[in-house]
C-alpha positions as a Markdown table, in Angstrom:
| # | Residue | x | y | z |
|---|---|---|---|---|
| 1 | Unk | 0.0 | 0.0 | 0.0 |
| 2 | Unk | 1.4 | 3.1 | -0.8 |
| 3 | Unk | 0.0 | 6.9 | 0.6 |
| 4 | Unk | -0.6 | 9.3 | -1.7 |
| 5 | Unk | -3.3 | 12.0 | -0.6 |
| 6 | Unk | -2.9 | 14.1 | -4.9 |
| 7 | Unk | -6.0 | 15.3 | -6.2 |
| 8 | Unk | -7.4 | 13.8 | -9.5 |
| 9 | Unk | -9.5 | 14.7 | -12.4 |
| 10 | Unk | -13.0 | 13.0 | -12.5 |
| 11 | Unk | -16.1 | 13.9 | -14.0 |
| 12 | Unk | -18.4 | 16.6 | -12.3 |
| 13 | Unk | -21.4 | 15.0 | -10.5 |
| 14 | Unk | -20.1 | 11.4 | -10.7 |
| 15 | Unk | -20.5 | 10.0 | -7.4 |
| 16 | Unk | -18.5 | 7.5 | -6.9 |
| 17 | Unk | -16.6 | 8.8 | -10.0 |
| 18 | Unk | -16.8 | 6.2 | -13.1 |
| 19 | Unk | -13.4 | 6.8 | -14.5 |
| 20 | Unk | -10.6 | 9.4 | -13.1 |
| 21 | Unk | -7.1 | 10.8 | -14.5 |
| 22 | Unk | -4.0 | 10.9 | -12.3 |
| 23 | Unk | -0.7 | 11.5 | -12.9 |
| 24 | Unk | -1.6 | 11.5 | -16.8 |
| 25 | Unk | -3.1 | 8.4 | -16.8 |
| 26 | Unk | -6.7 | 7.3 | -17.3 |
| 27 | Unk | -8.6 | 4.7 | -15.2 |
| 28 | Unk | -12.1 | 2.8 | -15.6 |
| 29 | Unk | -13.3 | 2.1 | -12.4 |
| 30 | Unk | -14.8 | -1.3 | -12.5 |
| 31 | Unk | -16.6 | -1.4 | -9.3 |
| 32 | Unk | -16.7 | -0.1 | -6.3 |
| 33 | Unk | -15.6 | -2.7 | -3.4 |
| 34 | Unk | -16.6 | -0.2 | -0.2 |
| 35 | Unk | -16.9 | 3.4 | 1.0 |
| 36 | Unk | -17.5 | 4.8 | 4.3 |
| 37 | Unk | -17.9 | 8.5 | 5.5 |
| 38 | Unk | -15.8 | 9.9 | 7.9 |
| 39 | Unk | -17.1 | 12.7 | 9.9 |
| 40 | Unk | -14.3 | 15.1 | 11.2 |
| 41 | Unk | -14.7 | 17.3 | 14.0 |
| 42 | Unk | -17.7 | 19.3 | 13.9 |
| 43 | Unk | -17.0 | 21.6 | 16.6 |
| 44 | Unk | -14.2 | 23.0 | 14.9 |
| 45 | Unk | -17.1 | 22.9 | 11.3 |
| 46 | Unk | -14.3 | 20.3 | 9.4 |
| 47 | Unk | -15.9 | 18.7 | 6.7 |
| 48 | Unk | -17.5 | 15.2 | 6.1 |
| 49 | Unk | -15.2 | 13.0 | 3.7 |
| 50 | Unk | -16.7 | 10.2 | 2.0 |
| 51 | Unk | -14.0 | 7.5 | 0.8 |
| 52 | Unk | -14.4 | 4.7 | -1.7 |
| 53 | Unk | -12.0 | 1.8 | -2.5 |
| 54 | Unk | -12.9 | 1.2 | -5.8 |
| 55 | Unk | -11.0 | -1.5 | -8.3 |
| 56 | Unk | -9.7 | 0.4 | -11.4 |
| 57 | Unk | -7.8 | -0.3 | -14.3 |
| 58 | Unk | -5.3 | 1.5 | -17.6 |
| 59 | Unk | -4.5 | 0.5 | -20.1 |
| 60 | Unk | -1.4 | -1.0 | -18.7 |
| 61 | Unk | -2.0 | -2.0 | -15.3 |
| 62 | Unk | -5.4 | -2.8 | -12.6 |
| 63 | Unk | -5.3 | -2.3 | -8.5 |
| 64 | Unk | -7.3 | -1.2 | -5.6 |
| 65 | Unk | -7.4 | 2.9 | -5.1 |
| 66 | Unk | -8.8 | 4.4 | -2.2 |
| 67 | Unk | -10.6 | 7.8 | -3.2 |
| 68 | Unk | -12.1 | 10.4 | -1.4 |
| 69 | Unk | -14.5 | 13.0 | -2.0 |
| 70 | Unk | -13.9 | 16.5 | -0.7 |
| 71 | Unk | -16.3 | 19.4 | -0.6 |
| 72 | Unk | -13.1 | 21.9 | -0.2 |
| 73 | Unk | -10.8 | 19.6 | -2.2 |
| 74 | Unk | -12.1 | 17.6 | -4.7 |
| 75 | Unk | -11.2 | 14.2 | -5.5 |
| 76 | Unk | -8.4 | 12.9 | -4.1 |
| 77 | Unk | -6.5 | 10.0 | -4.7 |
| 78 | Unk | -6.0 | 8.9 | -0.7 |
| 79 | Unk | -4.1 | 5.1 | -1.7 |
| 80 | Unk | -2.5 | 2.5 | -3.6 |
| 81 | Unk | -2.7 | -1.0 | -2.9 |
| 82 | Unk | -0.3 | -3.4 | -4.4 |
């Protein structure tokens, strides 16, 4: 698993997102495997994150990403897995 928190292109009001670019490259998300929200602390008004592992595949290569869905960032690509 590797940690890489980068944002990434996806198409506007695809949620979970059905392809994504990052780093150049573009990626067909085959299905998603989970998500889960995570809530951060609301007394100090952080936002709610919603993460999806989804498995995804280029043209040249097919893993696990964990993405998460931002209202102040975007899309983010959160991890790899090998």
């Amino acid at each position: 698993m590797r940690l890489y928190n980068e944002p990434i292109d996806a198409p506007p009001g695809e949620v979970p997102p059905t392809r994504f670019r990052w780093r150049d490259r573009c990626f067909h998300v085959n299905k998603v495997v989970d998500w889960w929200i995570l809530q951060g602390r609301w007394w100090h008004q952080e936002e709610q994150r919603i993460y999806y592992l989804v498995d995804a595949a280029a043209t040249d290569s097919q893993g696990y990403f964990e993405l998460c869905s931002s209202s102040c960032r975007g899309w983010l690509l959160v991890k790899v897995y090998d």
